[in-house]
C-alpha positions as CSV (number, residue, x, y, z in Angstrom):
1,X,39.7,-16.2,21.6
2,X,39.7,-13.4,23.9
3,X,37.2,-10.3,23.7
4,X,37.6,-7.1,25.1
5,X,35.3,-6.0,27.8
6,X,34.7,-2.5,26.3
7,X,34.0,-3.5,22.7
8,X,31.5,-6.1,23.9
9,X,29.6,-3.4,26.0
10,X,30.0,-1.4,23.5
11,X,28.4,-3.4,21.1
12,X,25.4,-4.8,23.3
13,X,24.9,-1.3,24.4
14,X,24.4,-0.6,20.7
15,X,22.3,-3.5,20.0
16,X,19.7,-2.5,23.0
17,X,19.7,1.4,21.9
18,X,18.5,-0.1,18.2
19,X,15.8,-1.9,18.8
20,X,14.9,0.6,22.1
21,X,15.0,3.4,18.8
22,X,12.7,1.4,16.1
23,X,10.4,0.5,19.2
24,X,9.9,4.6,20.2
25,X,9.7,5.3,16.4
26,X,7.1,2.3,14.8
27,X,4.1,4.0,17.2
28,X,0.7,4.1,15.2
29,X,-1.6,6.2,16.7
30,X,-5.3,6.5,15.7
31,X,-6.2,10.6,15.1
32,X,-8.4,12.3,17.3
33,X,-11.8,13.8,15.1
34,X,-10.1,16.9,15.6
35,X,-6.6,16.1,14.9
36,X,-8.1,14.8,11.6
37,X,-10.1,18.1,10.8
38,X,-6.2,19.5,11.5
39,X,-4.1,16.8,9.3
40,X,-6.4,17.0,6.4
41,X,-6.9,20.6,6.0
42,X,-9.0,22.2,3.0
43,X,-5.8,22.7,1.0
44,X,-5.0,19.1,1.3
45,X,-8.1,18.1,0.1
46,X,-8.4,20.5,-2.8
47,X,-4.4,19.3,-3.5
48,X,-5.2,15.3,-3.2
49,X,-8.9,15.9,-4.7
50,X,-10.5,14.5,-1.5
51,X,-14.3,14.6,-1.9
52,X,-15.3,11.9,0.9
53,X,-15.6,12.3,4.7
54,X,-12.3,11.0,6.5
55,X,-13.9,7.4,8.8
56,X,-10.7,7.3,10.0
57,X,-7.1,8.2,10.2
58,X,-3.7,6.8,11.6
59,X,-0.2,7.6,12.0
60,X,2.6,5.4,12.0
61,X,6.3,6.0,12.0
62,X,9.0,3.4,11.1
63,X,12.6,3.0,10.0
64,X,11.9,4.7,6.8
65,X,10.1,8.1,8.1
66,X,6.5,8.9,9.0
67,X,2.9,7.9,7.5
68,X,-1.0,8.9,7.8
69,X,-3.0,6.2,6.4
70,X,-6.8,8.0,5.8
71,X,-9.6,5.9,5.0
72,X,-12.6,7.7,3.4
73,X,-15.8,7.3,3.0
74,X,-18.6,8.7,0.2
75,X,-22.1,8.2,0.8
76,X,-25.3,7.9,-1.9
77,X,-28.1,6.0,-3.2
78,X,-28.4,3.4,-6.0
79,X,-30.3,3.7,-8.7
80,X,-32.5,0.4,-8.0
81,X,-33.8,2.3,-4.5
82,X,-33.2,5.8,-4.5
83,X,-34.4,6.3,-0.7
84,X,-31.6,4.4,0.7
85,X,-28.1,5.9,1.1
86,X,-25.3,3.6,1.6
87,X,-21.2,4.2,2.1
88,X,-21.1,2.9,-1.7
89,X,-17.3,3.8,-1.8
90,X,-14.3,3.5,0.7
91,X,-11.0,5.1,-0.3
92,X,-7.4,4.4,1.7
93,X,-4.2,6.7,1.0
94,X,-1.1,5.8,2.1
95,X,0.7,9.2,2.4
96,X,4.6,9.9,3.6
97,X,4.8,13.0,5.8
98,X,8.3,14.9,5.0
99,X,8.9,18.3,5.8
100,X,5.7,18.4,7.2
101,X,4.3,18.1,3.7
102,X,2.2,14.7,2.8
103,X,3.5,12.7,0.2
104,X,1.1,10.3,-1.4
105,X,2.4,6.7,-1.8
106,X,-0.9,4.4,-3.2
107,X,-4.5,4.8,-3.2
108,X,-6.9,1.8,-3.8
109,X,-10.9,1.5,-3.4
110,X,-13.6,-0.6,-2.6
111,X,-16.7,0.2,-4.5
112,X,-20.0,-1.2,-3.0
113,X,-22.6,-1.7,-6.2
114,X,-26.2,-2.3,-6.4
115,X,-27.3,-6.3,-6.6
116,X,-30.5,-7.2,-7.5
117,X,-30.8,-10.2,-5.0
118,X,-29.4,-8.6,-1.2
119,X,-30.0,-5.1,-2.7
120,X,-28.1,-1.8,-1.5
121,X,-24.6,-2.5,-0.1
122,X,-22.4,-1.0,2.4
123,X,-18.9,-0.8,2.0
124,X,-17.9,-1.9,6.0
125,X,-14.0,-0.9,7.7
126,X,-14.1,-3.9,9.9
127,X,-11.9,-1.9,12.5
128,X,-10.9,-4.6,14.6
129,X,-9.4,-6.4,11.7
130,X,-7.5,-3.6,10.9
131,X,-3.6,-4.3,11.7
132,X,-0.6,-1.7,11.8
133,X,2.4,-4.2,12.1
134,X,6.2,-5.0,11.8
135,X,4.9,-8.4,9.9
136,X,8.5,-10.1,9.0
137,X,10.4,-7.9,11.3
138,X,12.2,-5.5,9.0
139,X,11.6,-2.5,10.7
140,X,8.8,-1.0,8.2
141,X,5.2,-1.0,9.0
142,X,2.8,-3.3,7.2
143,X,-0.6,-1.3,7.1
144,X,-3.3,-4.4,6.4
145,X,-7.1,-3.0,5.4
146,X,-10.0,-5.3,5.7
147,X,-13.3,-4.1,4.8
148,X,-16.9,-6.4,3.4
149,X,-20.3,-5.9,1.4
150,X,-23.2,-8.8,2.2
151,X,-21.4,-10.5,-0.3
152,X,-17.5,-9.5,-0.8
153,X,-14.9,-9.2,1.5
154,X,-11.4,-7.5,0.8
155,X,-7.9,-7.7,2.4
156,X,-5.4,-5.7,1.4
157,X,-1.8,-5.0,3.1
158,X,-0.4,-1.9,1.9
159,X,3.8,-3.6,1.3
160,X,6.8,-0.9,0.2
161,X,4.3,1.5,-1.3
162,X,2.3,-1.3,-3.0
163,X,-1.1,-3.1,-2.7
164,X,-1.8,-6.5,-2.6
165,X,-5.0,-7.8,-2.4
166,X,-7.0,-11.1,-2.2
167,X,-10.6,-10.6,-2.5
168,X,-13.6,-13.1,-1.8
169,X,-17.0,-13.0,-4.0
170,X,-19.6,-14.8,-2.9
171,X,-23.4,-14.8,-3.9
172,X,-24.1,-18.8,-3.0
173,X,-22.1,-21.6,-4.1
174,X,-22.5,-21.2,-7.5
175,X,-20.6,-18.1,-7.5
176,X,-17.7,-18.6,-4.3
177,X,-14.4,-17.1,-5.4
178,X,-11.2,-16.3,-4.0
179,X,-9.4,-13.8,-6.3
180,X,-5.6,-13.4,-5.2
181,X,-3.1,-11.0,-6.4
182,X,0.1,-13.1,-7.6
183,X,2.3,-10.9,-5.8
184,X,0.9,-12.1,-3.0
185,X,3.0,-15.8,-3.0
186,X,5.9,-13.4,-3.3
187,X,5.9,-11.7,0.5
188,X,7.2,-13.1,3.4
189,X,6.0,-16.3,4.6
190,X,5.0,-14.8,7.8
191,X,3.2,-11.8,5.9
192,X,1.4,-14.5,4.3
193,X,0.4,-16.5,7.3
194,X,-1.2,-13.6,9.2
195,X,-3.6,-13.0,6.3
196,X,-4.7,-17.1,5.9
197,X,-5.4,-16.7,9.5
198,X,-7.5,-13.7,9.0
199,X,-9.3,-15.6,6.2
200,X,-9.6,-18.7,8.5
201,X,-10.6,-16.7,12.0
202,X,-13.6,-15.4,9.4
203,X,-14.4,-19.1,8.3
204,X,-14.8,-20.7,11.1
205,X,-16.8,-17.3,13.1
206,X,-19.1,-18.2,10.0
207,X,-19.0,-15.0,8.8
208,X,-17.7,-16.3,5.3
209,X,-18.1,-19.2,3.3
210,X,-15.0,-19.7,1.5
211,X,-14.2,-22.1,-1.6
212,X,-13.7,-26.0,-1.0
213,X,-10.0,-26.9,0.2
214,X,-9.1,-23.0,0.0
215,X,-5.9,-23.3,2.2
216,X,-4.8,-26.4,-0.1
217,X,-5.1,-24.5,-3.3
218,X,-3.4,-21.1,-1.8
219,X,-0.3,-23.9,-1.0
220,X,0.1,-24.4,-4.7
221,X,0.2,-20.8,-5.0
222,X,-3.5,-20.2,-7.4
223,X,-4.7,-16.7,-8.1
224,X,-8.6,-17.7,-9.2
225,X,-10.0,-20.1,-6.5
226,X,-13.3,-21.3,-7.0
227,X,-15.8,-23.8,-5.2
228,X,-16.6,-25.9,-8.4
C-alpha cells in the first residue's frame, strides 16, 4: 500500500503541533505573594466566603481550560491550651478561571483537633509532596494535596472536579488506620500507583507507620485497613 507524501507530512506535522499545544498549555505556575493579593481580591473573598490567609496558590492550564488551586490557612488556639495558636484548619479550592471570572469546582478540609496525648496540632502542606500532573496522560491536570498532624496524614488528588482521599490515623498500634475512599480502586492504574508510592516513600523515610501488609490489602481493593 502506497501513501502519499503530503498526507503523511501532513499528518505527523499535526501530531507534533498537538502534543507541542497541550505541552505550552498544561504550565502550573506557583503565584507570586503579590500575584495572590491580585487573584484573590476582597470581592472574591466576600463572593467565595474566604476567611483564611491564602499559604499558597497555583495555576494550571490543561486541555479543558484554566485553574487556580488556593490552599488556605486559619490560625487559633484550642481550648485544652489557650496560649498556643496552631494552623487548626487548611482549606483547598479548586476553581475554573473563564472569562476571567473564577468558577469554583470542589472544596475539601483538613481540620487539625485538640488530643489529649501529643496536644495542639498543626495542620502541615507538605509542599514537596505536592504534585501538579498529567497522571494517566489524558491531557487534564491531576492536582494531588498532601498535608499531616503528629498523628494523621491526608492525600487527596483533586480527579474531574472530584476528591478522592485515603487518609492515615495513627496514635500507636492500637489505633493504625488506613481509611480509603472506594472511588479510589476506580482511577487509573497509574493514578493509583503514584499515590502507593507516596505512601511507601513516607514508610520507609519513617515518617509513618502504616498498617501490617498495607500494599497487600489495597490489592484486594479494602477501604478500612487496620493493623490488628
Amino acid at each position: 500500500m502506497r501513501f502519499n507524501k503530503g498526507i503523511v507530512l501532513f499528518f505527523a506535522l499535526l501530531i507534533v503541533t498537538t502534543i507541542s499545544l497541550f505541552a505550552q498549555t498544561s504550565r502550573v505556575i506557583k503565584l507570586t505573594e503579590e500575584e495572590k493579593q491580585k487573584t484573590v481580591t476582597k470581592s472574591v473573598r466576600e463572593k467565595f466566603n474566604l476567611e483564611n490567609s491564602i499559604l499558597n496558590a497555583y495555576k494550571y492550564t490543561d486541555a479543558s481550560g484554566a485553574y487556580l488551586t488556593t490552599i488556605g490557612q486559619n490560625k487559633g488556639t484550642y481550648l485544652l491550651d489557650n496560649k498556643d495558636t496552631a494552623t487548626i484548619k487548611v482549606t483547598v479550592i479548586n476553581f475554573k478561571i473563564e472569562n476571567n471570572e473564577l468558577i469554583e469546582m470542589c472544596t475539601f478540609e483538613i481540620n487539625a483537633l485538640p488530643d489529649f496525648i501529643v496536644g495542639v496540632q498543626d495542620v502541615i502542606v507538605l509542599e514537596d509532596q505536592l504534585e501538579f500532573s498529567d497522571f494517566d496522560q489524558d491531557s487534564l491536570i491531576e492536582p494531588l494535596i498532601v498535608c499531616r498532624t503528629l498523628t494523621e496524614l491526608k492525600l487527596s488528588i483533586i480527579y474531574k472536579s472530584e476528591i478522592i482521599s485515603i487518609n492515615h490515623h495513627f496514635k500507636g498500634y492500637d489505633y493504625n488506620t488506613l481509611n480509603i475512599d472506594r472511588q479510589f480502586y476506580s482511577l487509573n492504574e497509574v493514578i493509583q500507583n503514584r499515590i502507593i508510592e507516596k505512601l511507601q516513600m513516607m514508610e520507609t523515610s519513617s515518617k509513618f507507620i502504616l498498617p501490617n501488609n498495607w500494599k497487600k490489602k489495597m490489592k484486594n481493593r479494602i477501604t478500612l485497613i487496620r493493623s490488628k
